[in-house]
C-alpha positions in Angstrom: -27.4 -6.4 14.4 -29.0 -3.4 12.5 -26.9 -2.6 9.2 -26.8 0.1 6.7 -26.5 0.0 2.6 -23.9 2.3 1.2 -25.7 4.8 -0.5 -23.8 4.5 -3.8 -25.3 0.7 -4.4 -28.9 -0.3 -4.8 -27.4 -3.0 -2.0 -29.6 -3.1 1.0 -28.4 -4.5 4.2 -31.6 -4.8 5.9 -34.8 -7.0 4.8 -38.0 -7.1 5.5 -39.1 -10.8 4.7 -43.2 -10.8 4.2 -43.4 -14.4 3.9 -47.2 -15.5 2.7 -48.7 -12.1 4.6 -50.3 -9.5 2.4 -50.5 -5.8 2.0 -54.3 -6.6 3.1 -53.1 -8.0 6.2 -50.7 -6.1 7.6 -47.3 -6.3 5.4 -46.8 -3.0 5.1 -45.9 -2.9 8.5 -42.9 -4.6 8.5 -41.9 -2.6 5.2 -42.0 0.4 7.4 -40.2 -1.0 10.6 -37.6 -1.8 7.9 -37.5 1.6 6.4 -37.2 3.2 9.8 -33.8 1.3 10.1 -32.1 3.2 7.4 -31.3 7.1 6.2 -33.1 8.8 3.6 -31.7 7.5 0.2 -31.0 4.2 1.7 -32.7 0.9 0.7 -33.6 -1.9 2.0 -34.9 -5.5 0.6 -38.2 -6.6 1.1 -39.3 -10.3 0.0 -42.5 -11.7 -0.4 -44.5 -14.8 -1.5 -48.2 -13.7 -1.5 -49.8 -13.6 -4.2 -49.4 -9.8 -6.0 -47.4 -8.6 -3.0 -45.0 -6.7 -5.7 -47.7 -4.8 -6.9 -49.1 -3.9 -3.5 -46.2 -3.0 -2.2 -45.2 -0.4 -5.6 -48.9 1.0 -4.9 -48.1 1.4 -0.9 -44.5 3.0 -1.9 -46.1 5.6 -4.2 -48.6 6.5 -1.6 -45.7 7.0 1.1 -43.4 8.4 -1.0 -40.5 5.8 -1.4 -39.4 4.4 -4.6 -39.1 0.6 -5.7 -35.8 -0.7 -7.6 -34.7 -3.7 -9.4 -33.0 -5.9 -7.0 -29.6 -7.3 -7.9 -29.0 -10.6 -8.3 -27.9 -11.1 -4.8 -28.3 -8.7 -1.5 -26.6 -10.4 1.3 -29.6 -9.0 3.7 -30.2 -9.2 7.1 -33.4 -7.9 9.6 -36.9 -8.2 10.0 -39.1 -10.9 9.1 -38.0 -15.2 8.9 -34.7 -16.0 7.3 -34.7 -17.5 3.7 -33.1 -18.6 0.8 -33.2 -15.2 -1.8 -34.3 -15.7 -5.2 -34.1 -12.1 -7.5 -37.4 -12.5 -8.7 -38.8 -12.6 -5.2 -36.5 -9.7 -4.2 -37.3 -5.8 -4.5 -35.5 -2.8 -3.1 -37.3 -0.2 -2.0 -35.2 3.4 -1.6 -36.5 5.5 1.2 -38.0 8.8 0.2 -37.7 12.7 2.2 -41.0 13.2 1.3 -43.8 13.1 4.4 -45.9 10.8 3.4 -49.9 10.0 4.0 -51.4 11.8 6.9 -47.7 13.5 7.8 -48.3 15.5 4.7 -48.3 19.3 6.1 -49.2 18.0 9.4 -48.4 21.0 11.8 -45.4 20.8 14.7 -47.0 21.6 18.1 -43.6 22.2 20.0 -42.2 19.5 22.8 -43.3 17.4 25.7 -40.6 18.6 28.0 -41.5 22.3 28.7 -37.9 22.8 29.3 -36.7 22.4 25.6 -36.0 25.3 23.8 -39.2 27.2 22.0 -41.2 23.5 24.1 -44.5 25.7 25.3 -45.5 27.8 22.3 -46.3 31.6 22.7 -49.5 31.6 21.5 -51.0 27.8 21.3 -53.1 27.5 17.5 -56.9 26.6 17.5 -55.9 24.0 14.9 -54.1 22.0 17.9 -57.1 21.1 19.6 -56.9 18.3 22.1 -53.4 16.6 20.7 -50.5 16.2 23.3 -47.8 19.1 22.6 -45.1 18.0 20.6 -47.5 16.0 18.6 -47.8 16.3 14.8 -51.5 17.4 13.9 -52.6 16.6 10.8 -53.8 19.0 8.3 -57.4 19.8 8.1 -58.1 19.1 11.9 -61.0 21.0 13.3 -60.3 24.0 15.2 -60.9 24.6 19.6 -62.3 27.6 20.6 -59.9 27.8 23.6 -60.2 31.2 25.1 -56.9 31.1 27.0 -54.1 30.2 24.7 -51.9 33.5 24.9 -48.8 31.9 26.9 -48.0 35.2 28.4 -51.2 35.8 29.6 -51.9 32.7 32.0 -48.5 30.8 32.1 -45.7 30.1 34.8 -42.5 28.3 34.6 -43.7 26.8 38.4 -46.9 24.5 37.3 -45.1 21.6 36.9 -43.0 21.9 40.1 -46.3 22.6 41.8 -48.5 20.2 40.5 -45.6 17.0 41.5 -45.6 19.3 45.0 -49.3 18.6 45.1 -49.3 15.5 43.9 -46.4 13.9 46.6 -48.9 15.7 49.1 -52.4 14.5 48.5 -54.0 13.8 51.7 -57.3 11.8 52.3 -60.0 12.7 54.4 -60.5 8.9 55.7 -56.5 8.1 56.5 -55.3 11.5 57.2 -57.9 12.5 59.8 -58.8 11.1 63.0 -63.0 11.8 63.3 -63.2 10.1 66.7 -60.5 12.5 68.1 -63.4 15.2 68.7 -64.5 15.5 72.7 -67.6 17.5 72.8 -67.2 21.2 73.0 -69.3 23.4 75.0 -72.5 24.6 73.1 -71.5 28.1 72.1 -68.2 27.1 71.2 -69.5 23.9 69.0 -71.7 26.5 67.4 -68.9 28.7 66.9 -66.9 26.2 64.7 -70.0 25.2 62.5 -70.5 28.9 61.8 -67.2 28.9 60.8 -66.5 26.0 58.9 -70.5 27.4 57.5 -68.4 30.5 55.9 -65.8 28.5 54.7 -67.4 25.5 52.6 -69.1 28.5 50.6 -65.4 30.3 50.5 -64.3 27.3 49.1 -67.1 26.9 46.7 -66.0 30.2 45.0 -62.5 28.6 44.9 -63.6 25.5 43.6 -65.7 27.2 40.6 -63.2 30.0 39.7 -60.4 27.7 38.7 -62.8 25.2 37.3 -64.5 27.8 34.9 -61.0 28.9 33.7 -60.1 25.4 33.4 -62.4 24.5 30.3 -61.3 27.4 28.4 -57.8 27.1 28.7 -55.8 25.6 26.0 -54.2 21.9 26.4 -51.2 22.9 24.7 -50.5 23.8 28.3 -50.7 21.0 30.0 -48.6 21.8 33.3 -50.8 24.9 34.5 -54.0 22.4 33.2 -52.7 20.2 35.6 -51.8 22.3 38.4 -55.3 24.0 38.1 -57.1 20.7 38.3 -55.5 19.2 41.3 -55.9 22.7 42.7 -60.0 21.9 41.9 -59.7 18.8 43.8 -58.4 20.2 46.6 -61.2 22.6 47.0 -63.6 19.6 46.5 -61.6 18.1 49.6 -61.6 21.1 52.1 -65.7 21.0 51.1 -66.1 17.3 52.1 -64.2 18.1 55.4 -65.3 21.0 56.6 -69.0 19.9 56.3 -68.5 16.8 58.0 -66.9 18.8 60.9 -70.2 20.9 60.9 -71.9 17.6 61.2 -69.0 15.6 63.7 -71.8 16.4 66.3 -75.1 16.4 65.0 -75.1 20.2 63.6 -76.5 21.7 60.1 -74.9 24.8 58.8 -75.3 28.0 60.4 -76.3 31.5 58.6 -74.5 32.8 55.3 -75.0 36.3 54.4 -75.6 38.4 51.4 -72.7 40.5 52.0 -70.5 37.8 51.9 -72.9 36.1 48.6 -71.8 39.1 46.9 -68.0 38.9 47.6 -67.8 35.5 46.3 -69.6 36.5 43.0 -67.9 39.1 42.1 -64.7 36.7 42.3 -66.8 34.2 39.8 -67.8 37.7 37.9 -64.5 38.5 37.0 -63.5 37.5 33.3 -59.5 37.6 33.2 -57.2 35.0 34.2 -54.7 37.2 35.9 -56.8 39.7 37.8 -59.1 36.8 38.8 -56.1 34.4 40.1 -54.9 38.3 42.1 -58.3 38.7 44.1 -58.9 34.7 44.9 -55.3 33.2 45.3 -53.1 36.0 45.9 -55.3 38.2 48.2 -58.3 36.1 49.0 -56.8 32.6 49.2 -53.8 34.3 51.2 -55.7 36.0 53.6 -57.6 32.1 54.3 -53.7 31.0 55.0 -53.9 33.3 57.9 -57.3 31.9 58.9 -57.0 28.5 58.8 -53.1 28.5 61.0 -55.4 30.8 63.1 -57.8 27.8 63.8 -54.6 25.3 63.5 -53.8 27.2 66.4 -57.0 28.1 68.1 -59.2 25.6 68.2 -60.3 24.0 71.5 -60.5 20.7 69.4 -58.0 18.4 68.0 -60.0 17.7 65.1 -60.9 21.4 63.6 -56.7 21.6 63.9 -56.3 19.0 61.9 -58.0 19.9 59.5 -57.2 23.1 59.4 -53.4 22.0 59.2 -53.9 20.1 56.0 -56.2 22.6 54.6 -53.7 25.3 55.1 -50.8 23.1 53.4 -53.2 23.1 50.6 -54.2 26.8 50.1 -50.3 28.0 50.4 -49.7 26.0 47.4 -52.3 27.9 45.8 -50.9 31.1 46.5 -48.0 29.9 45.2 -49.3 29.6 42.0 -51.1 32.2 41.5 -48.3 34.6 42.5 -45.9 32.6 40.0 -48.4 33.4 37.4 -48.8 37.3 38.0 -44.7 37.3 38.6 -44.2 35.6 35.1 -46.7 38.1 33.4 -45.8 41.5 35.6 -42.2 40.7 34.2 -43.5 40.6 30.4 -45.8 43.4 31.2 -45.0 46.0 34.3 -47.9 47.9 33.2 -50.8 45.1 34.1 -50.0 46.2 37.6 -52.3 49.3 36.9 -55.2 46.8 35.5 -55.1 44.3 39.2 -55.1 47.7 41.3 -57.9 48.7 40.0 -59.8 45.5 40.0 -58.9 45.8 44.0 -60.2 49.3 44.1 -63.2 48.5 41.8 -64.3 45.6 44.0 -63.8 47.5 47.2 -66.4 50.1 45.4 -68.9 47.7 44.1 -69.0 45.7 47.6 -68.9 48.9 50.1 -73.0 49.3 50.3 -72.6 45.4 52.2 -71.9 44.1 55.0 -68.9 42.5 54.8 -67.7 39.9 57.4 -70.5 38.2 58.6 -70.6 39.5 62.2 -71.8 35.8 63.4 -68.2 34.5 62.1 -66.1 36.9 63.7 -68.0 36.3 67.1 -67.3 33.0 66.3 -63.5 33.1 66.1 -63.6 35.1 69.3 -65.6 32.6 71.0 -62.9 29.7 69.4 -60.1 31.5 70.0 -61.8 32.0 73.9 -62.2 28.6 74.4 -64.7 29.2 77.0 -67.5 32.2 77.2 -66.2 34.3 80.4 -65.1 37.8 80.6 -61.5 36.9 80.7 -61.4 34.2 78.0 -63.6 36.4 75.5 -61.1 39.4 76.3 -58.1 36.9 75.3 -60.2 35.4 72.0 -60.7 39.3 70.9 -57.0 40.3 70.8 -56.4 37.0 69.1 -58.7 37.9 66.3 -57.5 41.2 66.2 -54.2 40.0 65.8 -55.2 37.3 63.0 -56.6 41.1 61.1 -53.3 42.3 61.2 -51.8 39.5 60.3 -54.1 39.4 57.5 -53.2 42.7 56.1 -49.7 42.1 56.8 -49.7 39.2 54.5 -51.5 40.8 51.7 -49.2 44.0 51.9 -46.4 41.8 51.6 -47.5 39.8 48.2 -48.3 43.2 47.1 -44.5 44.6 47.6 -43.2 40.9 46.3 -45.5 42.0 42.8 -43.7 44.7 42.3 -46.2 47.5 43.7 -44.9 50.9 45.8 -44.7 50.7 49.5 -47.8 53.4 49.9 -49.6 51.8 47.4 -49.6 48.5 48.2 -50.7 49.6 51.9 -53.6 51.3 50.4 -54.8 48.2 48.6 -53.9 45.5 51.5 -56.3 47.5 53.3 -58.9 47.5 50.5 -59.2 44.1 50.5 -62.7 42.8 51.0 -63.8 42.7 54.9 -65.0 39.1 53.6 -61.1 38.0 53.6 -62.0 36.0 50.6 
């Protein structure tokens, strides 16, 4: 059983017995598992038959800061190391020091593991950090990170970790979760239909790949929960790629047409060099309005397979909504004003993107003709209110995240319907 000295006697209650091992080989180990069984000012009795272990051992106590006493004659001792007959001459006591000792010495606190301690996730994380865990101690002289993202109330949210175990426990794979041979062959138009679409949507999901990804590497470790969140977030996207092209490919099919209009939607999403405003136009507005897309096709589609995997597709993107709304929510309440600064990324967007296109006309045939099911009068007739409805829908989605972020009722109808005509 672990026992304590009374600091008012050079009496130590716990040994460490070295035996024949030397300082070279490893002794001052169980001098320190010793020390870390007592207080500050405490002592302990460490034994030794090595040749020069005495000396060693005052050289290793300098170094970390502990001082070496006379032992008394006796020191009924008990703890680490083999159980011997003591002999004084054989018998130091080493007093434990305050002082931080070797590379301890001025090494810098980095806050705690568990981001719900108190002051855990530091307001602004220090180059000087680098790559160590937080709550580590980094030692001084460490090199400095140039991590462009380490202002915490510029990119953080109380809700990564909650959403990254939520994406976690829901990880789906493409092999076990989807059933490839449940796809009876479509009518031509309509098989062409769905490979336009799921066309549009691998490169959709190329911009939501790389916009996450590109903030990924400059944001700092220190916070590890959004790091987290952001890179199970990139394997999603990775995912919905590998799906939707083998759907284009279920029957024999390459990818259809993608369009400069919608090319230069997508890059002005990879353009864009803040955090915030970048997570507001691709998870809040653009990644939101795919929600509404890909229930539409859950819904829609002539085919069991295309609903499947717009099911599990859609499961993924509403998390990533979630997060990025979190994010702006956690921000907006620090600083109302920033609302200004995403309005008029929507507004400058909508300016820079109004000489194009915008939705490629071959996908929005294409969800009439899924939504039709068939290419006659009627069905088409039925396919275009659908789609119609799936716009309004859209915007009513994106006007009410706006309201949620804090924005006026007029205004945030003015933006909803700013949004690009590329929904993403």
């Amino acid at each position: 059983m672990e026992q304590h000295a009374n600091n008012d006697t050079p009496n130590a209650r716990v040994r460490a017995d070295l035996e024949h091992l030397g300082f070279d080989a490893g002794a001052h180990l169980l001098v320190k598992l010793a020390l870390g069984q007592v207080e500050v000012g405490q002592c302990i009795a460490v034994r030794g038959q090595a040749p020069g272990w005495q000396a060693q051992l005052a050289s290793w106590c300098r170094a970390q800061g502990h001082a070496v006493l006379p032992a008394p004659d006796r020191e009924p001792a008990t703890g680490t190391g083999t159980a011997s007959t003591n002999h004084a001459n054989d018998t130091v006591l080493v007093r434990k020091g305050s002082a931080q000792a070797g590379r301890w010495r001025g090494a810098a606190h980095t806050g705690h593991s568990d981001p719900r301690d108190e002051h855990a996730v530091a307001a602004q994380a220090l180059p000087a950090w680098g790559l160590a865990a937080r709550g580590a101690a980094v030692e001084a002289g460490s090199p400095a990170f140039d991590f462009r993202l380490a202002d915490k109330a510029q990119l953080w949210t109380d809700s990564a970790a909650d959403l990254y175990a939520q994406a976690v426990a829901a990880q789906w794979s493409a092999d076990r979760d989807i059933d490839w041979d449940d796809a009876p062959a479509l009518p031509g138009a309509i098989e062409d239909a769905i490979v336009q679409i799921m066309t549009y949507m691998v490169e959709n999901e190329n911009a939501a790949l790389i916009v996450p990804a590109r903030f990924l590497g400059q944001l700092h470790p220190h916070y590890r929960e959004l790091q987290a969140a952001l890179a199970i977030q990139v394997a999603d996207e990775a995912r919905h790629i590998d799906v939707f092209t083998r759907r284009i490919r279920r029957h024999g099919r390459e990818p259809a047409l993608s369009t400069a209009g919608g090319q230069a939607s997508l890059k002005s999403l990879l353009d864009e060099p803040d955090f915030s405003v970048a997570g507001f136009l691709l998870s809040v507005l653009g990644e939101g309005t795919f929600v509404n897309l890909l229930q539409f096709l859950q819904t829609e589609a002539p085919d069991p397979l295309t609903r499947q995997i717009a099911r599990l597709a859609a499961r993924d993107e509403a998390r990533h909504v979630a997060l990025g709304m979190s994010h702006l929510l956690y921000r907006l309440e620090r600083e109302p004003d920033f609302r200004h600064r995403l309005a008029r990324a929507v507004e400058q967007r909508h300016d820079a993107l109004a000489g194009t296109a915008g939705l490629n006309e071959e996908v929005f045939d294409a969800l009439i003709l899924v939504a039709a099911g068939d290419p006659n009068p009627a069905a088409i007739a039925r396919g275009a209110a659908r789609v119609q409805q799936l716009m309004r829908d859209m915007a009513a989605g994106r006007y009410a995240k706006l309201i949620r972020l804090g924005f006026g009722r007029d205004e945030a109808g003015q933006l909803a319907a700013l949004h690009t005509r590329n929904f993403m």
